[in-house]
C-alpha positions as CSV (number, residue, x, y, z in Angstrom):
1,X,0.0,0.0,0.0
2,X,1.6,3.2,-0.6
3,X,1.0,6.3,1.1
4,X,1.4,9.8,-0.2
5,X,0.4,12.7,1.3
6,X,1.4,16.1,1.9
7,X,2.2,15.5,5.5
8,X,3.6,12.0,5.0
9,X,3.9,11.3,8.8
10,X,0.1,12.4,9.4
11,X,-1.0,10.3,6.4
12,X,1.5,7.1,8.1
13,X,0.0,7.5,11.4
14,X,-3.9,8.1,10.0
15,X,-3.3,4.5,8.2
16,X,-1.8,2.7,11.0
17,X,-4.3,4.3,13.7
18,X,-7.2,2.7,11.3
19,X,-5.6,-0.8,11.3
20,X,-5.5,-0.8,15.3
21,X,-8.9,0.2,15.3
22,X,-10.2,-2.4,12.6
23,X,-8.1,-4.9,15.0
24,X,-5.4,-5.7,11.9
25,X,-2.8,-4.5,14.6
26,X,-4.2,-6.0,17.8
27,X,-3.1,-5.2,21.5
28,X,0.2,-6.2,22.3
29,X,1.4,-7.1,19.6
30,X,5.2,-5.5,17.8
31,X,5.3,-3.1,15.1
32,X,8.4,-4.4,12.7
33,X,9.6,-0.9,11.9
34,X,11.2,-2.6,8.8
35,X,8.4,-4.4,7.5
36,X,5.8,-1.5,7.9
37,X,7.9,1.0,5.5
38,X,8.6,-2.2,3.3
39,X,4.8,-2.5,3.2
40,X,3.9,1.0,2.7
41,X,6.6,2.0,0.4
42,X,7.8,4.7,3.0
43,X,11.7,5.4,4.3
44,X,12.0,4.8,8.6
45,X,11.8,8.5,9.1
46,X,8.1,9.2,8.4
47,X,7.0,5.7,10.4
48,X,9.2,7.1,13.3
49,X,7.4,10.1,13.4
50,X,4.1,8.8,12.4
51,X,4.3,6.0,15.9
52,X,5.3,9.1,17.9
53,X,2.1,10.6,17.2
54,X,0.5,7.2,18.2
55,X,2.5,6.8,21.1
56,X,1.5,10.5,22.4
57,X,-2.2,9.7,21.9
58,X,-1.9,6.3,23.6
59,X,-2.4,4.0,20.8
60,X,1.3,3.1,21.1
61,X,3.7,2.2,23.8
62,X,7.4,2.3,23.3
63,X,10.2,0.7,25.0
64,X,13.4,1.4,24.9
65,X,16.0,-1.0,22.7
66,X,12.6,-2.9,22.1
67,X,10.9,-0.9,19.9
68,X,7.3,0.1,19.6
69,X,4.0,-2.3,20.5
70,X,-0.1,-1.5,20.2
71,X,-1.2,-0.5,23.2
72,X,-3.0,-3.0,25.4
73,X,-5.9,-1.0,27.1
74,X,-6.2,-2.3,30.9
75,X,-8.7,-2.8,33.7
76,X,-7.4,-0.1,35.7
77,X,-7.4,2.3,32.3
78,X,-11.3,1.4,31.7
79,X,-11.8,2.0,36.0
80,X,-10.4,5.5,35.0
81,X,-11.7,6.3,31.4
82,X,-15.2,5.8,31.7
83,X,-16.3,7.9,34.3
84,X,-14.6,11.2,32.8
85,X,-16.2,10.0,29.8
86,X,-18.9,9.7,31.2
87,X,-19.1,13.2,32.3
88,X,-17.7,15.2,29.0
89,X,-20.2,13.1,27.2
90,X,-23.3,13.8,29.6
91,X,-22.5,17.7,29.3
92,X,-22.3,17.5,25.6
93,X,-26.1,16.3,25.7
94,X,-27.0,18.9,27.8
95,X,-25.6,21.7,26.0
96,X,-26.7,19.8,22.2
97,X,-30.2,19.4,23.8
98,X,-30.0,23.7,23.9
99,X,-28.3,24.2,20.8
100,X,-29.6,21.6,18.0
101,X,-31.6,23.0,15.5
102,X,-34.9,21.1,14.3
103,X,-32.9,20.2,11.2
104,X,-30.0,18.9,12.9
105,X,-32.4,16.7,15.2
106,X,-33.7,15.4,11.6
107,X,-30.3,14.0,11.1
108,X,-30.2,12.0,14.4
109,X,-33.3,11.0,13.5
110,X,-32.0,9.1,10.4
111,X,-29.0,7.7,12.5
112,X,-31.1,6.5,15.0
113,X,-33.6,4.6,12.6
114,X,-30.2,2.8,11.2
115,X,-28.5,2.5,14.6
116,X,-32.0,0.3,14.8
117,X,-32.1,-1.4,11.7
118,X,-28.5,-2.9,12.6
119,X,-29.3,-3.7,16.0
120,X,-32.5,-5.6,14.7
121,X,-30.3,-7.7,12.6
122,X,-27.6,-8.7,14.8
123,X,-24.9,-6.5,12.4
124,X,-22.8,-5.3,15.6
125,X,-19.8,-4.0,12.9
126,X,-22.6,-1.9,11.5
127,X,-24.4,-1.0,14.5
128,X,-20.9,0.1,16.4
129,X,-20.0,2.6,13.3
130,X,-23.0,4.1,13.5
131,X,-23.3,4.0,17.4
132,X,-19.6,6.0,16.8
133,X,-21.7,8.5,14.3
134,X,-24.0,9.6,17.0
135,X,-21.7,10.2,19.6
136,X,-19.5,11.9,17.5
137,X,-22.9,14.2,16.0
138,X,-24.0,15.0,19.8
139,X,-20.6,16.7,20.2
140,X,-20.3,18.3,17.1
141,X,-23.7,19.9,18.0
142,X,-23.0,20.9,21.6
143,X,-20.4,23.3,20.0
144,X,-18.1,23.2,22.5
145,X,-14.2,22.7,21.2
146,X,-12.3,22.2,24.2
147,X,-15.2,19.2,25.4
148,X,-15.1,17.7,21.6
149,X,-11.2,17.7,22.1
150,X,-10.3,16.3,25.1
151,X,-13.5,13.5,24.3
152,X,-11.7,12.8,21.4
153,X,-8.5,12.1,22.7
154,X,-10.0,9.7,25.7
155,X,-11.7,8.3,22.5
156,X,-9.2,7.2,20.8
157,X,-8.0,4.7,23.6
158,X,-11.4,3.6,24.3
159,X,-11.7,2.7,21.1
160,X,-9.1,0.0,21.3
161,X,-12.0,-2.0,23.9
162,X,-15.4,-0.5,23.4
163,X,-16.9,-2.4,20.5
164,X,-16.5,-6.0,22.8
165,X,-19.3,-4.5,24.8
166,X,-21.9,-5.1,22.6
167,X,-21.0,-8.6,22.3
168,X,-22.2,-9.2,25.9
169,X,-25.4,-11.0,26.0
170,X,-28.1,-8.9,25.8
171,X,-26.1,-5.7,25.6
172,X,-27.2,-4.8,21.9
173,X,-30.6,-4.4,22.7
174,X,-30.0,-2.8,26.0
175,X,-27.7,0.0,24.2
176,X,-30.5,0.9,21.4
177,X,-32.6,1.6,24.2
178,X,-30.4,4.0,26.0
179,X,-29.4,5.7,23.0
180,X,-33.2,6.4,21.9
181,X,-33.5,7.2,25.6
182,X,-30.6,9.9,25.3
183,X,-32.7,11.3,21.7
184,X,-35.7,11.3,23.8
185,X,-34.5,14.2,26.3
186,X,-32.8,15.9,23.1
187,X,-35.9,15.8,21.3
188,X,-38.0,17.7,24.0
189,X,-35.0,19.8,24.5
190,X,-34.4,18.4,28.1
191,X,-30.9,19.3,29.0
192,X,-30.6,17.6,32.3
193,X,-32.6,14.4,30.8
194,X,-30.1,13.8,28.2
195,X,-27.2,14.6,30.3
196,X,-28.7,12.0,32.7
197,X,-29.4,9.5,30.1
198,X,-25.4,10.1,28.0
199,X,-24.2,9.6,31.3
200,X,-25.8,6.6,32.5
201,X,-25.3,4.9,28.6
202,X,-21.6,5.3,28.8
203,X,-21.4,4.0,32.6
204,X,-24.0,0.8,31.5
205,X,-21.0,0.3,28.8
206,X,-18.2,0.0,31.3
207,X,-20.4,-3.0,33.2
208,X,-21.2,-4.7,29.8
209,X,-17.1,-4.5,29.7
210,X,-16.5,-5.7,33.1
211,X,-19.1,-8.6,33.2
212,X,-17.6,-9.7,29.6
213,X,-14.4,-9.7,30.8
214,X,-15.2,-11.9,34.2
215,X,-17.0,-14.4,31.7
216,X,-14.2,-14.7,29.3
217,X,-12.2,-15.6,32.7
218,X,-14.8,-17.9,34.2
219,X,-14.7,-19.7,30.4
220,X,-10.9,-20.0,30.9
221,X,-10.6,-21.0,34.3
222,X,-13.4,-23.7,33.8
């Protein structure tokens, strides 16, 4: 695959951040400096600087004379996470449920009826992209740059673990009906509703995490 780009290291770093996320490059696992620029057609120089980007957002880890590794996202980093989460996303409901115009609400409308489609059918790939969408909508529309920025950082690195949550039993169905529970209160323009509501969808997502994680260990230990 070869990359060219104005900004070659952006360009390295926007490809290789979309393979961790598509789980190409999964947790853990080396990143042959070598066999990258082999593979992308690139010299070492723009792959250096393209994993120090990853490596400052969190999607990296490096270690000294061992080179660079995806990032492996912890217990004790979800413990953390989710709660601030939590809160930047609840206050970007509130302020989107004052500040979205009927036409904008339109638009969620249209997401929403696909984020149900998907679920309905089981198509969790589907359903998580769009799930992605709406979040990423809600803080466009609470027009606040410094919330949309620091979610999106903190978004990045949940990322790397959020889309096993709605393979927990049950937890598909459970998540359409918090996120037409958030487009409820936006709807009738209830700030503290949909604040409420974001805030309780992204904490519900940390317990799907958790209780998939202690059955994955109870199938292992049994």
């Amino acid at each position: 695959m070869r990359v060219v780009h104005s900004s070659l290291h952006a360009e390295v770093a926007h490809s290789l951040r979309q393979r961790i996320f598509d789980g190409e490059l999964l947790p853990g696992s080396f990143l042959d400096e070598v066999a990258l620029a082999e593979a992308m057609q690139i010299s070492r120089t723009p792959l250096r600087e393209a994993l120090k980007v990853l490596t400052a957002e969190g999607l990296v880890r490096h270690e000294p004379r061992r080179g660079c590794f995806v990032a492996e996202v912890t217990e004790q980093d979800l413990d953390e996470i989710f709660p601030v989460i939590a809160l930047l996303e609840g206050r970007c409901a509130h302020e989107a449920a004052l500040n979205a115009t009927d036409a904008e609400l339109q638009d969620l409308q249209a997401l929403h009826d696909r984020l149900a489609r998907y679920a309905n059918a089981r198509r969790i790939n589907d359903y998580y992209e769009t799930n992605f969408a709406i979040h990423e909508a809600i803080i466009a529309l609470a027009g606040n740059r410094w919330l949309a920025q620091v979610i999106g950082d903190l978004r990045k690195i949940l990322r790397l673990a959020r889309q096993q949550q709605l393979r927990a039993p049950g937890r598909l169905a459970v998540s359409l009906s918090e996120h037409l529970a958030v487009f409820a209160a936006l709807k009738a323009r209830d700030a503290q509703g949909a604040e409420a509501a974001m805030r309780t969808h992204i904490t519900r997502q940390r317990e799907a995490l958790r209780e998939l994680t202690r059955e994955q260990r109870r199938k292992v230990a049994g």
